[in-house]
N, C-alpha and C positions, 0 to 999 in steps of 0.2 A: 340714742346717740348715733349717728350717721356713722356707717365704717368700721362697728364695733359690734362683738357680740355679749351677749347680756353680760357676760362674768367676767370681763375686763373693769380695768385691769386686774389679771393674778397675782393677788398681793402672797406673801410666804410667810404665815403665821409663827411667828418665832417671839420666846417672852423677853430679851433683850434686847431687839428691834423690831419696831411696829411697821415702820414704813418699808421693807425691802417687798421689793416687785418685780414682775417678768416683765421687760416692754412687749413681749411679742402678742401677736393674737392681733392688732391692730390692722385695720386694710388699707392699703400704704398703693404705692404706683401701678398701675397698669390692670388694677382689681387682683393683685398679690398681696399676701398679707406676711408681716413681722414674724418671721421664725420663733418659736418658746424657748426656753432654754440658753440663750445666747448675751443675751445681754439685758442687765440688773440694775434697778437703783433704789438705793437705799440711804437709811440715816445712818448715823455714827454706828459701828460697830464694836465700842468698847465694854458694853454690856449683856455679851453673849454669855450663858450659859452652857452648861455642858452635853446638853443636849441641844440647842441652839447650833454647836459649834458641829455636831452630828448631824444636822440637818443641812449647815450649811456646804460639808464636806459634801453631801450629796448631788452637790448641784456642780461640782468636777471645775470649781474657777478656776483658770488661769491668772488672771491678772484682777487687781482692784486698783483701782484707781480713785485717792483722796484727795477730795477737792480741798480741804479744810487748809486750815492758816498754822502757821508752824507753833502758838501756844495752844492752841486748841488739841493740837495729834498730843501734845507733850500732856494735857491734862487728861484724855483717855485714849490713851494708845487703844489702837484697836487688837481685839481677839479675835483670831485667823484660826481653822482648822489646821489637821498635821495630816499630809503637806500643806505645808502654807504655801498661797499663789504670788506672784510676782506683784510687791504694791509700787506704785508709780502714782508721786507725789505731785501735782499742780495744783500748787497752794492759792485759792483767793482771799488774801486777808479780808476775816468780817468785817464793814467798816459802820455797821448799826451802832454797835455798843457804846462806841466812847460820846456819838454824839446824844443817846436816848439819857445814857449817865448825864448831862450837863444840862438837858432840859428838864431833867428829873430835879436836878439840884435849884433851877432857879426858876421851878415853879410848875404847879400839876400838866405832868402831860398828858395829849388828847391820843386817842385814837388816832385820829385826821393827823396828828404830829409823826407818830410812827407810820402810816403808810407814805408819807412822802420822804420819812429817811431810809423806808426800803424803794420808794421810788428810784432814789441815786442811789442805791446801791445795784439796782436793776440796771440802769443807764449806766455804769460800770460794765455789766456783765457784757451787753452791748457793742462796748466801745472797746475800752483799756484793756477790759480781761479775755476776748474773742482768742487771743493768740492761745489761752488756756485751752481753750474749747475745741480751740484747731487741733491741738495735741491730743485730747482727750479722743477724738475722730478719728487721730491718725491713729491710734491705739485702737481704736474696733475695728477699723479696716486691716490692720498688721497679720497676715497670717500667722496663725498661732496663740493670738492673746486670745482665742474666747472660748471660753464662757467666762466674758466679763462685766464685772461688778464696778460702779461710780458711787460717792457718797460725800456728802459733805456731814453736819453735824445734825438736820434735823432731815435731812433728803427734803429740801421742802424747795428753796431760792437757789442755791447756785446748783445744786443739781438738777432743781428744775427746769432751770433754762436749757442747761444739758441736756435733758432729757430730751427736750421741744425743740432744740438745736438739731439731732440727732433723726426723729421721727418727722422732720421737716425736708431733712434730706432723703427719708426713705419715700415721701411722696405721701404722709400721711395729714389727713386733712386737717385745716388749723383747730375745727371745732371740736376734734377729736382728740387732738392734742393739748386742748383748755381741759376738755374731762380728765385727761391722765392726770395734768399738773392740781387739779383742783381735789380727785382722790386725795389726797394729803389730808384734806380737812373730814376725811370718815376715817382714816387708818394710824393718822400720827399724834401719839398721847402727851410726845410733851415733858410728860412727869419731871420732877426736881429741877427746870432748865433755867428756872425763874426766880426769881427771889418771894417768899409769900407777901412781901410789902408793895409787891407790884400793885399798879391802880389794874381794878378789872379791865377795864378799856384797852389799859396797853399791851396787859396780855394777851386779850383776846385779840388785838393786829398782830402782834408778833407770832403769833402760835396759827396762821391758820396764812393761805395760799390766797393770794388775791390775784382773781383772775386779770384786770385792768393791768396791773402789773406786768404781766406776762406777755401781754398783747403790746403793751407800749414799747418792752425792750424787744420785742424780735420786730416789729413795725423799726424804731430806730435803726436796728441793725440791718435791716433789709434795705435802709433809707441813701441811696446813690445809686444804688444799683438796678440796670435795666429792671432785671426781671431776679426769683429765687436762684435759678441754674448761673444768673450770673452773682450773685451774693454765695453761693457755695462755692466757686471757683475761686473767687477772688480771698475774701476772708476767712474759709475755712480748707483752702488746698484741695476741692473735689470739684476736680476737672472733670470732663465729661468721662471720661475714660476710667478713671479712679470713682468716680459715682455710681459708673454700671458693675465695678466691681464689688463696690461697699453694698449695693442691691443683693448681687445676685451671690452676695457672702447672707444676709439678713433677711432677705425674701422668700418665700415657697412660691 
């Protein structure tokens, strides 16, 4: 993997979150690489343990930041160490569920069915939902919120893009950035998220990271815009000057 060294990504073996990781370690602009420690992404956090929650107290967050939709946080609040860190809510409503529900009802659905309704939901991330994403960046660049942590409910799609939003600004290469987002499919279990009457097929699209995905919504999002420096200026607020800071805040 270009850019990366063998043990990337450092996932954070914890038994009520499988998918929390460090982004750093990554070789990002100028042959600099992504500081450790600083900034997290992760799945839902409602199933921490107690010794989980000692593990996670170790890693000193400031701020978490949920991406999840307002039924979602209500069905497993998350569990936070003591001190709990600053969470900051920018909610992307799921919008998979209600439409895989009505293909389910009026007749077996495909694999091929579910990746093109995480396709629009990707082409959302993209489009409608960027202004989240701006926010989400103005919170790592804030001095003072880091060592911080992002999640949605399986850390898979909308923190994914997140995440490739993020490592895009740092200057890290795209193909480097498909490995991060693609980790998902060794580290995230899943367990209980599904109904067992699911068709194999359709779990097996929903439960795992498609790279095509990932590529089509940051291509859309990038799509008007001269170049990358002018796509972070314009829809994520990093101007050339707020860029060199968010660097040389995330860079060694």
């Amino acid at each position: 993997m270009s850019g990366a060294v063998p043990e990337l990504p450092r996932r954070l073996a914890l038994e009520g979150c499988t998918n929390l990781r460090d982004l750093g370690g990554y070789r990002a602009a100028y042959g600099r690489r992504v500081r450790f420690g600083l900034v997290f992404r992760a799945s839902a956090l409602g199933a921490l343990t107690e010794a989980d929650l000692l593990a996670l107290g170790r890693l000193g967050l400031r701020t978490v930041c949920d991406l999840r939709g307002e039924r979602e946080r209500a069905r497993m609040p998350s569990r936070l160490p003591d001190p709990a860190p600053d969470v900051v809510s920018l909610p992307i409503e799921p919008t998979v569920g209600a439409s895989l529900r009505d293909i389910l009802e009026h007749g077996q659905a495909t694999g091929e069915d579910v990746v093109s309704l995480l396709a629009e939901a990707y082409r959302a991330y993209a489009t409608d939902k960027l202004p989240q994403y701006r926010a989400l960046l103005a919170l790592v660049a804030e001095p003072g919120r880091l060592p911080l942590a992002f999640h949605c409910t399986a850390g898979k799609d909308r923190t994914g893009f997140g995440a490739a939003l993020l490592l895009t600004a740092l200057g890290v290469p795209r193909e480097v950035i498909r490995e991060d987002y693609l980790a998902t499919n060794r580290f995230w279990t899943g367990s209980g998220l599904l109904p067992l009457t699911t068709p194999p097929a359709v779990a097996e699209a929903l439960m795992r990271a498609h790279a095509p995905l990932l590529d089509a919504a940051l291509d859309t999002a990038l799509a008007g815009h001269a170049d990358t420096a002018a796509f972070l200026e314009a829809a994520l607020g990093l101007d050339a000057r707020r860029l060199a800071a968010l660097r040389d805040s995330l860079l060694e």
